[in-house]
C-alpha positions as CSV (number, residue, x, y, z in Angstrom):
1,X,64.1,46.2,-37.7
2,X,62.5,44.5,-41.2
3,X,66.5,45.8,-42.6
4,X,67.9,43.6,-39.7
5,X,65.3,40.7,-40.2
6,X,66.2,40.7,-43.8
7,X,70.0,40.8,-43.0
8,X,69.2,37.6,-40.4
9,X,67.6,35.5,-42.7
10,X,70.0,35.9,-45.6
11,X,73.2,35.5,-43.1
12,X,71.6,32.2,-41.8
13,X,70.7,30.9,-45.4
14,X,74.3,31.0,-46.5
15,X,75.3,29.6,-43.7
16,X,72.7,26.6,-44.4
17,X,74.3,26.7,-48.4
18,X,77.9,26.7,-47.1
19,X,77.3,23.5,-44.7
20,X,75.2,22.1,-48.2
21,X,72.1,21.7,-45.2
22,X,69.8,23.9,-47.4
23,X,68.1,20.8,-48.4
24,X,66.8,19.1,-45.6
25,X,66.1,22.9,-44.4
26,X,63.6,23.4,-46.6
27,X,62.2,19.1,-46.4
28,X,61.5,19.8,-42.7
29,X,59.8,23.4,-43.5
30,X,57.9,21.3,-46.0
31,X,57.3,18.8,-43.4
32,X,56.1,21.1,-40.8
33,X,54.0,23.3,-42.8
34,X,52.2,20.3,-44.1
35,X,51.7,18.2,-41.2
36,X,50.5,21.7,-39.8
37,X,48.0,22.2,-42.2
38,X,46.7,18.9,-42.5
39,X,46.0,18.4,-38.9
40,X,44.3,21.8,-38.7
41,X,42.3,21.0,-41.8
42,X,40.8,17.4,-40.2
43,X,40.0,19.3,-37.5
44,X,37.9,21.7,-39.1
45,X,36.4,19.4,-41.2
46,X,35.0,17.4,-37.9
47,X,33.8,20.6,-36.2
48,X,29.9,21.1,-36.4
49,X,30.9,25.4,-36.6
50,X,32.8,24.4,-39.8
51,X,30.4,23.6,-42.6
52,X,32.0,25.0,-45.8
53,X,35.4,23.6,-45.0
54,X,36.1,21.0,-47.6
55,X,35.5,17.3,-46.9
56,X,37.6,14.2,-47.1
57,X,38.2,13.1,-51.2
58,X,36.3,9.9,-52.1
59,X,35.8,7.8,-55.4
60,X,32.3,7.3,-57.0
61,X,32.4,4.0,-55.1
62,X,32.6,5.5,-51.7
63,X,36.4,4.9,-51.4
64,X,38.0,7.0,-49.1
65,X,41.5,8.6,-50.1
66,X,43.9,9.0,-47.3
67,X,46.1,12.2,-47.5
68,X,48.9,9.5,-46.8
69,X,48.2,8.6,-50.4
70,X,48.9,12.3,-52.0
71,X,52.3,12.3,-49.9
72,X,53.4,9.0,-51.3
73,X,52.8,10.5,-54.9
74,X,54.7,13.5,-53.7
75,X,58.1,11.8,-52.3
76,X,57.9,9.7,-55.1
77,X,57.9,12.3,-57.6
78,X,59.7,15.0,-56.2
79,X,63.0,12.7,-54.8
80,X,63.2,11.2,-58.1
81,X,63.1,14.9,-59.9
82,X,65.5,16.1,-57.0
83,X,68.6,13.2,-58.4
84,X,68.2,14.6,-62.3
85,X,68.2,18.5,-60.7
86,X,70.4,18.5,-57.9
87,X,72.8,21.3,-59.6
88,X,70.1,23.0,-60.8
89,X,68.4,25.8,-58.6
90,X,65.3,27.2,-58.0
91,X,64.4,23.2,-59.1
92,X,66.4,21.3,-56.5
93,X,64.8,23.4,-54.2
94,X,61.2,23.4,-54.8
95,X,61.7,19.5,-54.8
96,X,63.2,19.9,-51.2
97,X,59.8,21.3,-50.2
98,X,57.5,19.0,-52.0
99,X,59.2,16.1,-50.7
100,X,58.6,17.6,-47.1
101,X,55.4,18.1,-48.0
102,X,54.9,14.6,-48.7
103,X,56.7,13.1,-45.4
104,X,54.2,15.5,-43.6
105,X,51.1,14.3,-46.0
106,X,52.3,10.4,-45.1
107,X,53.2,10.2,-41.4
108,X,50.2,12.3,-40.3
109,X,48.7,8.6,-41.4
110,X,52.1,6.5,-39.5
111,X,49.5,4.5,-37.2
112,X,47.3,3.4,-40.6
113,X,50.9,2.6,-42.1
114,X,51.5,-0.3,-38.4
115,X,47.7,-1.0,-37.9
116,X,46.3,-1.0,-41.8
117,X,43.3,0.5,-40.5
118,X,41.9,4.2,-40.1
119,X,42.4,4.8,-36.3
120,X,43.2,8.4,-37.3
121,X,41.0,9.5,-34.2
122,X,41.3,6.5,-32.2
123,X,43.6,6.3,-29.0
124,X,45.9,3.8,-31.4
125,X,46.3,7.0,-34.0
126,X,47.6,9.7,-31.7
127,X,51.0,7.6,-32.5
128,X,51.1,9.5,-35.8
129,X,51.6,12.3,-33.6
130,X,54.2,10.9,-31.3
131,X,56.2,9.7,-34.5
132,X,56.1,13.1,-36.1
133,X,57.2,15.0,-33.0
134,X,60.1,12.3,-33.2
135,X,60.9,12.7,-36.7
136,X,60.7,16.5,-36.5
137,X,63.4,16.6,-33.9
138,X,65.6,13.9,-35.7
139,X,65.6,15.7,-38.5
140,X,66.7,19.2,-36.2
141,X,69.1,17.8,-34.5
142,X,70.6,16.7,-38.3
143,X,70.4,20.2,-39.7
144,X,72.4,21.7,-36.6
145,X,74.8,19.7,-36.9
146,X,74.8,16.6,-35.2
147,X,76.2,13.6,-36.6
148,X,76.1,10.2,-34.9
149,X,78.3,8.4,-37.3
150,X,81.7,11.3,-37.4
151,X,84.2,8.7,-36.4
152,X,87.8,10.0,-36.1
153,X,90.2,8.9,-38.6
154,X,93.1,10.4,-36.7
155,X,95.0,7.2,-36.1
156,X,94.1,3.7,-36.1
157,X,93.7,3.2,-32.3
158,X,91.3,6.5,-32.2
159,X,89.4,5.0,-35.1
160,X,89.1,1.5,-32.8
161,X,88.1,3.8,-30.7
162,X,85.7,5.7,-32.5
163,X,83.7,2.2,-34.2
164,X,83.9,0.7,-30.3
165,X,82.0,3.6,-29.1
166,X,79.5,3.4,-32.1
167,X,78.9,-0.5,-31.6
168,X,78.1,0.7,-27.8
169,X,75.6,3.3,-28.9
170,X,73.9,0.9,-31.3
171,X,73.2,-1.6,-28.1
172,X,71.9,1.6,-25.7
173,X,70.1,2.5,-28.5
174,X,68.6,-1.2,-28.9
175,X,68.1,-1.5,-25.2
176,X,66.3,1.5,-25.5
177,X,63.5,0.5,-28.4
178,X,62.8,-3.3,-26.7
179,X,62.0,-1.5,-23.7
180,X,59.4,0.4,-25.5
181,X,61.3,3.9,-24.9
182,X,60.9,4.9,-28.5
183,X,61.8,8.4,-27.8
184,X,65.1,8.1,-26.2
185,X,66.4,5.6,-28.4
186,X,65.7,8.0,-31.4
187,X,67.0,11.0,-29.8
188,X,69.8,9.4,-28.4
189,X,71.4,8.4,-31.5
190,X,72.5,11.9,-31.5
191,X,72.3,13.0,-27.8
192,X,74.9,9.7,-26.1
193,X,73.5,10.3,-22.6
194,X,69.9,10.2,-23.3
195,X,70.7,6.8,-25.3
196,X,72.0,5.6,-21.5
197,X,69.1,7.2,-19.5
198,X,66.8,5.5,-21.7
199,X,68.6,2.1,-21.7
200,X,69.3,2.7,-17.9
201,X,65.4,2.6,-16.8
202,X,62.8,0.5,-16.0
203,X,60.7,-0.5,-19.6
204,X,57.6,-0.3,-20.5
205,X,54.9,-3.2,-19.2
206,X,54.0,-4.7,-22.9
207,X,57.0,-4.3,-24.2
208,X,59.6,-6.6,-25.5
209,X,62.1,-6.6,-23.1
210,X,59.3,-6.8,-20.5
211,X,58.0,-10.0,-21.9
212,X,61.8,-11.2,-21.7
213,X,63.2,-10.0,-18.9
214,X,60.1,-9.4,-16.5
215,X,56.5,-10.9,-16.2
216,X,56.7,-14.5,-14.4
217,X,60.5,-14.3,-14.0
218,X,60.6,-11.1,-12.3
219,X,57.1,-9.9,-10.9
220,X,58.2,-7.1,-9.2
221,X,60.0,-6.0,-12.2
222,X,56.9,-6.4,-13.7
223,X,54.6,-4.6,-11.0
224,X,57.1,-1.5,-10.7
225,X,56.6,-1.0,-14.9
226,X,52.7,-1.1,-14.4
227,X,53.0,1.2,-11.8
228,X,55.4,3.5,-13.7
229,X,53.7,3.6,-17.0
230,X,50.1,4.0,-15.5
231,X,48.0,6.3,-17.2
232,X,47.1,9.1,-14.6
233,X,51.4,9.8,-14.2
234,X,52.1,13.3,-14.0
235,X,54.1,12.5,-17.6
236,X,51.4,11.0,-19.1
237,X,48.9,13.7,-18.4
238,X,51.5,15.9,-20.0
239,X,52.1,14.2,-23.1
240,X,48.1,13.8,-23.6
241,X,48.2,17.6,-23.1
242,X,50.7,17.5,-25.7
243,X,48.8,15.4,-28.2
244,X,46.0,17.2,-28.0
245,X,47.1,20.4,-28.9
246,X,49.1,19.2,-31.6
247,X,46.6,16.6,-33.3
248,X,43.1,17.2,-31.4
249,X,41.7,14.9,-29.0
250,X,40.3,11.2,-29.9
251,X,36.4,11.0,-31.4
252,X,35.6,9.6,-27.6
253,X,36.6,12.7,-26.0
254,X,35.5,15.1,-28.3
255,X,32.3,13.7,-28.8
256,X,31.8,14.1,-25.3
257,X,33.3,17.7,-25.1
258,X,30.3,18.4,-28.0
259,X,27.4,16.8,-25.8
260,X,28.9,18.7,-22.5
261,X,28.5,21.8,-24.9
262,X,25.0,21.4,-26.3
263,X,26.4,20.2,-29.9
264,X,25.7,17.5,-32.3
265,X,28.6,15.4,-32.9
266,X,29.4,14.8,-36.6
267,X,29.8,11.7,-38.1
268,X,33.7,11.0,-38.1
């Protein structure tokens, strides 16, 4: 079994060298690991059970240093490194990591990158969560092969063809984001027909196309979004399952969990 493991793993690395996708490989094991331990470690660190887990990193004025901060230096460094040792192996490599590291480090923090404000805990910050789940699977569907912009160069009329259908895409894909359906608009730049479920429904209450196409114009448009976006949908309660067991529940909640329990609340 180990023999065949072994065997596994080496088959499927050269198969990552010989499509050159041993690179963003190793970024989105980077990515993952980090984002993995990161979210575990904030976690601990607001748990009353935990007391010898390392805190948050402030300055001698009382500034607090966002992890987001360490993963900026991290891209920064390692992708410029990576373009001076891109021939050059185990370097190229090990920059492949750090630089996943640091997308994991930074979009743990995406809603303080929109909001400029630490909601890390707040309802408004379990979008870092929804954007990482995003980017994750963007980033698998990439390194298995999928490539939104392979038009074929066959003939002229099959290219036509080819940029037509792209430009077509590109407005699902647009139809998809104003109507607040974030998800299928980035998955479906890969996967066509969840581009045209996405653009095909009914969008989200406060989003843009909402405010264009619904509201006062069209109020039943308007009062079939609320309805289908309300927070107690079947989907909803899944996602928040979701969220939780990825990135922990909001301060609110958890608080309240600790009094239900018997336990002091930390300061968060």
């Amino acid at each position: 079994m180990p023999i065949e493991f072994a065997s596994f793993i080496t088959d499927f690395w050269d198969d990552l060298v010989a499509e050159q996708r041993e690179g963003l490989f190793l970024v989105l094991l980077g990515f993952i690991g980090a984002f993995a331990f990161i979210r575990m470690s904030t976690r601990i660190m607001r748990s009353p059970r935990v007391a010898w887990w390392p805190g948050s990193i402030s300055t001698d004025g009382g500034v607090h240093i966002h992890h987001l901060v360490f993963g900026i230096v991290a891209m920064m460094a390692a992708g410029s490194l990576a373009i001076t040792v891109y021939d050059v192996s185990p370097w190229f490599e090990i920059c492949a990591v750090i630089f996943g590291i640091g997308i994991g480090l930074t979009i743990d923090e995406f809603s303080l990158w929109v909001r400029l404000e630490d909601v890390y805990w707040a309802e408004d910050g379990r979008r870092s969560i929804d954007a990482t789940v995003i980017a994750a699977l963007l980033m698998a569907l990439v390194l298995v092969g999928s490539d939104p912009f392979d038009f074929d160069t066959a003939s002229t009329a099959t290219l036509i063809a080819s940029i037509s259908l792209t430009l077509f895409i590109f407005l699902l894909l647009a139809i998809c984001f104003m109507k607040g359906r974030v998800a299928h608009g980035a998955i479906g730049l890969f996967v066509f027909p969840v581009a045209i479920y996405g653009a095909s429904r009914i969008g989200k209450p406060r989003s843009a196309w909402a405010r264009r196409f619904y509201g006062d114009r069209k109020p039943k448009k308007q009062a079939k979004a609320v309805d289908r976006f309300r927070a107690d949908r079947r989907t909803e309660r899944f996602k928040n399952k979701l969220r939780d067991a990825i990135g922990g529940t909001t301060t609110e909640v958890y608080e309240e969990k600790l009094e239900r329990r018997g336990g002091r609340p930390p300061e968060v």
